[in-house]
N, C-alpha and C positions, 0 to 999 in steps of 0.2 A: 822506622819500621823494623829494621834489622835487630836492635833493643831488644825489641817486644819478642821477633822471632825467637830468639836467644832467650832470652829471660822465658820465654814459652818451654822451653826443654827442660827448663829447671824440675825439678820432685818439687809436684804440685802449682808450678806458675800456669801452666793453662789455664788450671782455672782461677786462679788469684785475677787472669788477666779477664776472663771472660765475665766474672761477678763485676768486676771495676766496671767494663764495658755497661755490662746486665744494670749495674746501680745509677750509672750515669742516666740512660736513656728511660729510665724506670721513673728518675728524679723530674728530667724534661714532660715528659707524659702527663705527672703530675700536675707542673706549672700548669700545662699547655692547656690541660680538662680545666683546672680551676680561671683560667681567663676566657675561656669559651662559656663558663659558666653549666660547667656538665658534669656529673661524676664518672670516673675511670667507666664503668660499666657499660658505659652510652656509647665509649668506643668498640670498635667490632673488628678492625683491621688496620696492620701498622705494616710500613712498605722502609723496606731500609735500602739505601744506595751509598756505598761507600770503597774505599779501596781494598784491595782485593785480602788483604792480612787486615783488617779491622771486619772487616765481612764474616771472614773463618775462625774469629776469635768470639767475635759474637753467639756463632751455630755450637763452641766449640768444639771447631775442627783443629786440629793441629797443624800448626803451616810451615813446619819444621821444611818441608819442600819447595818453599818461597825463598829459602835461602841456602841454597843450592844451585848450581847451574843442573840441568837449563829451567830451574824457577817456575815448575810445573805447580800451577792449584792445585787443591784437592777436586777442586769439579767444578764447570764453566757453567753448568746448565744453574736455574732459580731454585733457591732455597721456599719450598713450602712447607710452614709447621707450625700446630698453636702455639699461641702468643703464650703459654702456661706453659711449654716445655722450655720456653727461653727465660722463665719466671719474670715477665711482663706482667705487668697488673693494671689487664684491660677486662674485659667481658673475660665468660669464662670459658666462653667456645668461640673467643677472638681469635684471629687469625694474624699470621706474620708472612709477610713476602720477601726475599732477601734478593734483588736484581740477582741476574747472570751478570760475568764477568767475560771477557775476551779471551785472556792469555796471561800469565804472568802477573803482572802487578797494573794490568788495565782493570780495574774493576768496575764493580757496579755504577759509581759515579761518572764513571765515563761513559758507561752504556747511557744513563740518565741526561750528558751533556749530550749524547749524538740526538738523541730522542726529540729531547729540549727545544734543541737547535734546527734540528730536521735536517742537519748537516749533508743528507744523503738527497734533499731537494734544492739543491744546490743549482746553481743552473753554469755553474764553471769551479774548475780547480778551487776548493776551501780548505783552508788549515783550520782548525781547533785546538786550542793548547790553553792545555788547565798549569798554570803556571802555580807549583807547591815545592814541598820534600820530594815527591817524585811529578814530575814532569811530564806527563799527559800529551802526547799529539795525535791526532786523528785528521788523515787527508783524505781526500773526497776526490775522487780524479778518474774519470774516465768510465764513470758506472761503478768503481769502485771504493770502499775503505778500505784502508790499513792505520792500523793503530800500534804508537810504541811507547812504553816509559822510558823516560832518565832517570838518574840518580841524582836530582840538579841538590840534593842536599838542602837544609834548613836555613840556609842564608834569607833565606826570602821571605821567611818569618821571625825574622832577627836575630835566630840561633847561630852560635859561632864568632857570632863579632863582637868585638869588644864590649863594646856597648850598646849590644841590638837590644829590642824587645818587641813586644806585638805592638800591634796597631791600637794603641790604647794611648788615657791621658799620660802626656809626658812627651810622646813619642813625638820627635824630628820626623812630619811626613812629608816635607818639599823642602828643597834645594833649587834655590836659585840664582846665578849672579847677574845681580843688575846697579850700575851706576858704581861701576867701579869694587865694590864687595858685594860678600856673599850673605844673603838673607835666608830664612828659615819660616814654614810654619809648623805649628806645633799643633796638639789632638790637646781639644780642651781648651786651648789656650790660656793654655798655665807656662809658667818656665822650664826648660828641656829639662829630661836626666837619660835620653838615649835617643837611638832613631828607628824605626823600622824598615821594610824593605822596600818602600819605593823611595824613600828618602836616599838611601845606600844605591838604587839606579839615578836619583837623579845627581846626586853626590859626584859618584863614576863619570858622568856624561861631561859635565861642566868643569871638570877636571882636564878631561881630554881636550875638550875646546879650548879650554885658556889657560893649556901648555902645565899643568900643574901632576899631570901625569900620561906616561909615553904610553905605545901603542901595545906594549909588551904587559902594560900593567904595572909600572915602576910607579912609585912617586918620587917627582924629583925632588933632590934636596935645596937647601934656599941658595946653594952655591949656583945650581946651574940652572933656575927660573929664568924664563924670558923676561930680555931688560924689559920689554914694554908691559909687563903687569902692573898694574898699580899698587900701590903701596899696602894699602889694607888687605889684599889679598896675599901679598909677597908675608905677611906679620903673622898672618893664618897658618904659613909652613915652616914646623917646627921641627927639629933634628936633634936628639938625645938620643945617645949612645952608639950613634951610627943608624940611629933609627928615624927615619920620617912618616911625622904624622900631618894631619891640617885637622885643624879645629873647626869643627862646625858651629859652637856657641862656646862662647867665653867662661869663667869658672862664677862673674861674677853676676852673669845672666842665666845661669842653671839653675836648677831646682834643688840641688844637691850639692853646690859648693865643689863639685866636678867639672872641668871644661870637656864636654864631650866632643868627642876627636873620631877620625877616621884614620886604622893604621893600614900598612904596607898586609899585614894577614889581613886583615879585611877583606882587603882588594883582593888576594888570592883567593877567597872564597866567594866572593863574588865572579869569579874568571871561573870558578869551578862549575858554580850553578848557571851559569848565563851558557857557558860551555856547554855543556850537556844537554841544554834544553837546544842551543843553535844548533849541533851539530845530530842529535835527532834530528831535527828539521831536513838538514842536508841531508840524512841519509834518507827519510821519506822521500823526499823530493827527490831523487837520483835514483831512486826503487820506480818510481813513475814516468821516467824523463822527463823531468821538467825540470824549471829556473823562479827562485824565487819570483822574477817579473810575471812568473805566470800564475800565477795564484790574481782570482776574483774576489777573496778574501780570508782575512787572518781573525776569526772569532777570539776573542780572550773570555776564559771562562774562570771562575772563583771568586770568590771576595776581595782577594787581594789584585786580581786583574784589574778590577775598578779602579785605582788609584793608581796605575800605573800611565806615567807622562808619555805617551803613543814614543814622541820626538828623542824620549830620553831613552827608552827602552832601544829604538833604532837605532839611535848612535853606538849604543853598545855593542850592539850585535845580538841581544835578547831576542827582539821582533826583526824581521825581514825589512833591512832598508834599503831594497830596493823598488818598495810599490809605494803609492800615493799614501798618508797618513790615515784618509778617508778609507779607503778600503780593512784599515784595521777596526773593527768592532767590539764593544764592550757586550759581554752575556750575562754577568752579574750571573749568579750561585747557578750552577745548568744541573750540577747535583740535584739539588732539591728540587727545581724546576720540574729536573724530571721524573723525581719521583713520586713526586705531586699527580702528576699525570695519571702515572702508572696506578695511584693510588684510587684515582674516580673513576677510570676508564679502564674496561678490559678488550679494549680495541688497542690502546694504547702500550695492554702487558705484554699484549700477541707482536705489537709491533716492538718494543725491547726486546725481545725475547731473537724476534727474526734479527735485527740489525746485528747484536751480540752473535751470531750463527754468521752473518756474511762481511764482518769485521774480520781479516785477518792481521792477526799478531804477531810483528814485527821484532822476533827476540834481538835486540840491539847487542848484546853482549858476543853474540854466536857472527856477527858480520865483520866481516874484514876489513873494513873498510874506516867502522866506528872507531878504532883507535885514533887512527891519523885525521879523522877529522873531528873529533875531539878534541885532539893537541892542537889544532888549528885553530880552531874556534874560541881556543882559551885567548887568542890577538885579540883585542880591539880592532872593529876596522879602521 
């Protein structure tokens, strides 16, 4: 998001960013009328929820103030305005809704997930954590929310790492060791040529467990592996130039005549983003007095929470492993979910509108405390 901020101040990127925006969702519309079997016209109203710099680029507004401390929006309250001033090609007195946003970089997608979720009928302590480039938590505790972003970074959609990519064919999406080595499944089921980001949590996790990497985040080199690994696993870690990597698929089982590998930077960025999102956690959670144990549940929201291995995320420190596995839940897209809502029900806009009003935004960056428990959280437990 920072990019786009930046690239926004350029002479003239606003709107280079806002047409891109304007052309993409112009394009979707399209598809969307021509599978419903309807033309543009027949539509009357388009509801967007998304985060808080993709929202203001769309109206645009300038969000030159998103990257700034203390990282004020241009305005929390619902964008209403015809869908013709945003050059949507709907009806021609169709209408646009753009959620309210919280604080900061909570935006509409999050009002959408508490909505979704009904996070707020909770009937004990609930976390919500939209696991992305920015990191999403919303806790539920005591009659009330608060809501905070991280900065967990792009790891988690395979940006950064050597050999990340998205959730697409190709992509290394499980990591497992069983029977002595380590096995893969792949999207598609074709031969690797990267992994994505649950593959890189479960990577992480299995590592830890059998000794292939410390608690600090090191990977150890083949000199100081535990005598009792087995051999196909110990063959896996490789050391060039003082550098240690482990091979997740061989060069002769890839797609590309590459062995795709996991390096020591990987790992650091994976400790960045896992960091950031735990240690919001802790600092919500110590805003509230309470202990991980005390949460009734940990909703996971976004497309890529789906595919995250509950056990593997735990181990890491990603998810709270201190509650039963059962208590963490998958929401699958709460974005759209709830804009869906928002979109047939105007019971439902009054009720975003009020959550977004009794959500308080938790500036992580302004708390004292966030430093040191950021550098904490970069441990493995």
């Amino acid at each position: 998001m920072l990019s786009r901020i930046l690239h926004a101040q350029r002479p003239g990127g606003l709107d280079d960013l806002r047409q891109a925006v304007v052309r993409a969702i112009d394009a979707m519309i399209g598809e969307l009328a021509a599978e419903a079997g309807i033309t543009r016209e027949h539509i009357y109203e388009v509801v967007f929820s998304g985060n808080t710099t993709m929202q203001e680029l769309l109206c645009g507004v300038d969000p030159r103030f998103l990257g700034e401390v203390p990282f004020v929006p241009a305005t929390s309250d619902p964008v209403r305005v015809a869908a013709a001033e945003l050059g949507l090609g709907i009806h021609p007195r169709g209408r646009a809704y753009v959620l309210p946003v919280i604080g900061g970089f909570v935006g509409g997608d999050t009002v959408a997930g508490i909505l979704a979720t009904r996070l707020d009928r909770s009937s004990g302590p609930t976390l919500l954590i939209d696991i992305g480039t920015n990191g999403e938590i919303v806790l539920w505790a005591d009659g009330k929310l608060s809501a905070a972003s991280t900065a967990a970074g792009p790891a988690f959609e395979g940006a950064r790492i050597s050999q990340g990519m998205r959730a697409s064919a190709g992509a290394i999406e499980k990591v497992v060791v069983r029977d002595g080595d380590l096995h893969i499944n792949v999207i598609g089921d074709v031969p690797p040529v990267g992994l994505c980001g649950s593959a890189l949590i479960d990577a992480a996790a299995e590592f830890l467990r059998h000794g292939l990497m410390t608690s600090d985040g090191r990977l150890v080199p083949p000199a100081g592996l535990p005598p009792s690994l087995s051999p196909e696993l110990r063959r896996r870690v490789l050391a060039e130039d003082g550098k240690t990597s482990v091979v997740l698929a061989w060069e002769a089982d890839s797609g590309n005549g590459r062995a795709v590998a996991l390096s020591q930077r990987d790992v650091r960025e994976l400790q960045l983003a896992s960091g950031a999102i735990r240690a919001g956690t802790a600092i919500l959670l110590k805003r509230a007095g309470l202990k991980p144990a005390d949460l009734e549940a940990v909703l996971i929201a976004g497309g890529f929470g789906n595919f995250i291995r509950r056990s593997n995320a735990q181990r890491i420190g990603l998810l709270p492993g201190e509650i039963p596995r059962h208590r963490i839940r998958y929401q699958g897209n709460t974005s759209l979910a709830g804009a869906r809502l928002v979109a047939v029900s105007e019971t439902a806009r009054r009720t975003a509108e009020d959550l977004a009003r009794r959500t308080e935004h938790v500036d992580l960056s302004s708390d004292p405390d966030f430093r040191w428990s950021f550098a904490e959280s970069m441990i493995f437990p």
